[in-house]
RONUVO-637887 format. One record per residue (C-alpha): x, y negated, z negated; residue number from 1; residue in three letters. Coordinates in Angstrom, 1 decimal, padded with zeros to 4 digits. Example, Ala and Ser with C-alpha at 12.3 -4.5 7.8 and 13.67 -1.06 7.14 Angstrom:
+--------+--------+--------+------+------+
!   east !  north !     up ! nuvo ! nulo !
+--------+--------+--------+------+------+
!  012.3 !  004.5 ! -007.8 !    1 !  ALA !
!  013.7 !  001.1 ! -007.1 !    2 !  SER !
+--------+--------+--------+------+------+
END
This chain:
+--------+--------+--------+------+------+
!   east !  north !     up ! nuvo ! nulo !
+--------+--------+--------+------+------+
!  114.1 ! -123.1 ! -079.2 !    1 !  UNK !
!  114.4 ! -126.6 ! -079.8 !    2 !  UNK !
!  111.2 ! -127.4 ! -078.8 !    3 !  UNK !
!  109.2 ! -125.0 ! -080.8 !    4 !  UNK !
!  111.6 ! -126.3 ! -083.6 !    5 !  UNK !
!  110.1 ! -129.8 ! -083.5 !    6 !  UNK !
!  107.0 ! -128.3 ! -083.7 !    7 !  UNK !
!  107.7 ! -127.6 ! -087.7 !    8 !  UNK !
!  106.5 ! -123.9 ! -086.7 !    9 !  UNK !
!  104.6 ! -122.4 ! -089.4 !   10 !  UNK !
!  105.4 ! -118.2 ! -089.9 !   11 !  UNK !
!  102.1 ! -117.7 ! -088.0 !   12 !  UNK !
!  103.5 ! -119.5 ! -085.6 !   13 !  UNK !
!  106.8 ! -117.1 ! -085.1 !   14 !  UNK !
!  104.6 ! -114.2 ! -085.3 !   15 !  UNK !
!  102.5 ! -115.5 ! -082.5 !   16 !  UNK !
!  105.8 ! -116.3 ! -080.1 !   17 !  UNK !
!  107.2 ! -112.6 ! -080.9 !   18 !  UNK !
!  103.9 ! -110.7 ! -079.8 !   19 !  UNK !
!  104.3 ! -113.1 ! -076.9 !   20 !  UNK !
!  107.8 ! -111.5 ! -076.3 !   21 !  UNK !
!  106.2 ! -108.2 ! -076.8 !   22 !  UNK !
!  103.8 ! -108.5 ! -074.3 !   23 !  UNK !
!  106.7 ! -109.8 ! -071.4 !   24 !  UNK !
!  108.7 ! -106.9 ! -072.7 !   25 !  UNK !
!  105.6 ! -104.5 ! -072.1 !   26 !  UNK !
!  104.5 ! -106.2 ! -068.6 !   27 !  UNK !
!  108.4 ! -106.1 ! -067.0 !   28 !  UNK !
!  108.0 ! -102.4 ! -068.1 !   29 !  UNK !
!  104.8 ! -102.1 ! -065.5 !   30 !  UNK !
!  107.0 ! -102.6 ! -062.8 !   31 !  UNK !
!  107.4 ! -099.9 ! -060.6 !   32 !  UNK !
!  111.2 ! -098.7 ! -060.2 !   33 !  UNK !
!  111.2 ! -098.3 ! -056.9 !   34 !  UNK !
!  108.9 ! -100.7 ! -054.6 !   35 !  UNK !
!  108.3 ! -100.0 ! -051.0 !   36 !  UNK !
!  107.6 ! -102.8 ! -048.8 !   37 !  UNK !
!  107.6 ! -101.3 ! -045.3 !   38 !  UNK !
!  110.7 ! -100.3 ! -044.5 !   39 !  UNK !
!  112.6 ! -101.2 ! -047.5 !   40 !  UNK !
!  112.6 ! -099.7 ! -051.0 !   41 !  UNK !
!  113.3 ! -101.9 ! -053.3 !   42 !  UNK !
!  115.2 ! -100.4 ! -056.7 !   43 !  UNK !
!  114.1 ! -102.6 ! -059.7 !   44 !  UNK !
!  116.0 ! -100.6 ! -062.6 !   45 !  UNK !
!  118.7 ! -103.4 ! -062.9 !   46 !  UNK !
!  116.2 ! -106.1 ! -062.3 !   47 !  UNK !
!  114.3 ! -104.6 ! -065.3 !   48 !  UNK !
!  117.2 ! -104.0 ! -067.6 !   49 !  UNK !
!  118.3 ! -107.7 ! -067.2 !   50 !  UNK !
!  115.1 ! -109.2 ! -068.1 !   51 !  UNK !
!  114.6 ! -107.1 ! -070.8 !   52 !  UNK !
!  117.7 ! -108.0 ! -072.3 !   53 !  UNK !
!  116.8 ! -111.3 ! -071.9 !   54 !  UNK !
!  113.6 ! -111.4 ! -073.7 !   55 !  UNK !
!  115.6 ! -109.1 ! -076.4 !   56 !  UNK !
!  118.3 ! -112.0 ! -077.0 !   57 !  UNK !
!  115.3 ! -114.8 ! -076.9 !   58 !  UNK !
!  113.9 ! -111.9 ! -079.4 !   59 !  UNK !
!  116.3 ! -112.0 ! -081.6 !   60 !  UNK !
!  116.9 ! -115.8 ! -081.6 !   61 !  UNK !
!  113.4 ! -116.3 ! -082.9 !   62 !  UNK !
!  113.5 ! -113.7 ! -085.5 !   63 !  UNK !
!  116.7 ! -115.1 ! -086.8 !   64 !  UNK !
!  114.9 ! -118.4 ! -087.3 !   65 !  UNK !
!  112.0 ! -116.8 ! -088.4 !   66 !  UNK !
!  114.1 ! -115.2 ! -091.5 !   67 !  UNK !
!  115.8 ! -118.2 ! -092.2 !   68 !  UNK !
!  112.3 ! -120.4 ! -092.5 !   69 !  UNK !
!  110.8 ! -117.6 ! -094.4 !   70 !  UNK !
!  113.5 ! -117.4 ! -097.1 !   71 !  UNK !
!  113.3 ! -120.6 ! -097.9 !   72 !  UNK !
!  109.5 ! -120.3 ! -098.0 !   73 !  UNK !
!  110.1 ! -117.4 ! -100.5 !   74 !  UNK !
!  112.8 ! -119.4 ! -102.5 !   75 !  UNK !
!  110.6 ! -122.7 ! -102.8 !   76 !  UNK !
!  107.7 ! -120.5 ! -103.9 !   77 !  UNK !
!  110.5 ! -119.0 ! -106.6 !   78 !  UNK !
!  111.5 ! -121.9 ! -107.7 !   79 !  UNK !
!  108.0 ! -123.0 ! -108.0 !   80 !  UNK !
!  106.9 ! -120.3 ! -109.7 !   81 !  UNK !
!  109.6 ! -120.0 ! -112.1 !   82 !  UNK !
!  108.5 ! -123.6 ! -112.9 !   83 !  UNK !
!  105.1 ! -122.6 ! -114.1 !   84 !  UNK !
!  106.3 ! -119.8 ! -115.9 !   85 !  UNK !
!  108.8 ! -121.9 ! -118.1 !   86 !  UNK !
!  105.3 ! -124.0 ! -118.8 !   87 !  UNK !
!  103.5 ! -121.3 ! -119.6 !   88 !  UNK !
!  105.6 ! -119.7 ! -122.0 !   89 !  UNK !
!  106.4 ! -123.1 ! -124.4 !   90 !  UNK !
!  104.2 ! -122.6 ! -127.6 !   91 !  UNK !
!  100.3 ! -124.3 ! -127.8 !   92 !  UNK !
!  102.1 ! -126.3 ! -131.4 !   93 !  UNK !
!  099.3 ! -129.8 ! -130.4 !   94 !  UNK !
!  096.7 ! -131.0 ! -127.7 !   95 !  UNK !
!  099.2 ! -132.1 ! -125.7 !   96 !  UNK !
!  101.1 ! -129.0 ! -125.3 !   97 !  UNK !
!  098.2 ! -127.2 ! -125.0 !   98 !  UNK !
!  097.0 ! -129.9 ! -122.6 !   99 !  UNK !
!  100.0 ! -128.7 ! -120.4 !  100 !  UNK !
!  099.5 ! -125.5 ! -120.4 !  101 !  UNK !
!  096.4 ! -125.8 ! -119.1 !  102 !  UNK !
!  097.5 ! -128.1 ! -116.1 !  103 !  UNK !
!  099.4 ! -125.0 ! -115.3 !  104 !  UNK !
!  097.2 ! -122.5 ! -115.3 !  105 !  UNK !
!  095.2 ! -124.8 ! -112.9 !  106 !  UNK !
!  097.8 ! -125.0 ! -110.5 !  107 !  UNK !
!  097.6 ! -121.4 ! -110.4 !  108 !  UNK !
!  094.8 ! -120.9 ! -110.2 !  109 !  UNK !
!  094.7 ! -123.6 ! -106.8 !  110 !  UNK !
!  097.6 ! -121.8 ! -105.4 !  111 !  UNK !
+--------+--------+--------+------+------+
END
């Protein structure tokens, strides 16, 4: 975790790591519960249910972080937003206000 941390993972990035999950999840599935190899049978239902609650707790892990990054994505984007809007709704009285208003509707318009 920490090293995908110092990354600075973007959301894209999370998504990317839990389809990766996914796909482990879906491969230790495959395996056959019960492999011969000559003489021996081999039982892999506990082997299985170990290693899938492994890649649920790493799961999890990365989906908590995930959250966390993406509600302060969503509050910074607030924020910003509730910025513009307070720009937005001051009254065109000279150039200059007007002047602003116009800055902002062009950093919407970019965003």
């Amino acid at each position: 975790m920490k090293k995908f941390r110092d990354k600075n993972p973007k959301l894209e990035d999370f998504e990317e790591k839990l389809k990766e999950f996914q796909n482990i999840q879906n491969k230790i599935n495959e395996i056959e519960s019960i492999k011969q190899i000559g003489a021996l049978n081999l039982k892999t239902e506990s082997l299985k249910f170990g290693l899938n609650n492994w890649v649920k707790v790493w799961k999890d892990a990365f989906a908590k972080d995930l959250h966390k990054k993406a509600k302060i994505s969503l509050s910074d984007l607030s924020d910003h937003f509730k910025g513009l809007k307070l720009k937005l709704e001051k009254p065109a009285k000279d150039i200059d206000s007007l002047g602003h208003i116009m800055s902002a509707l062009e950093e919407i318009r970019k965003k």
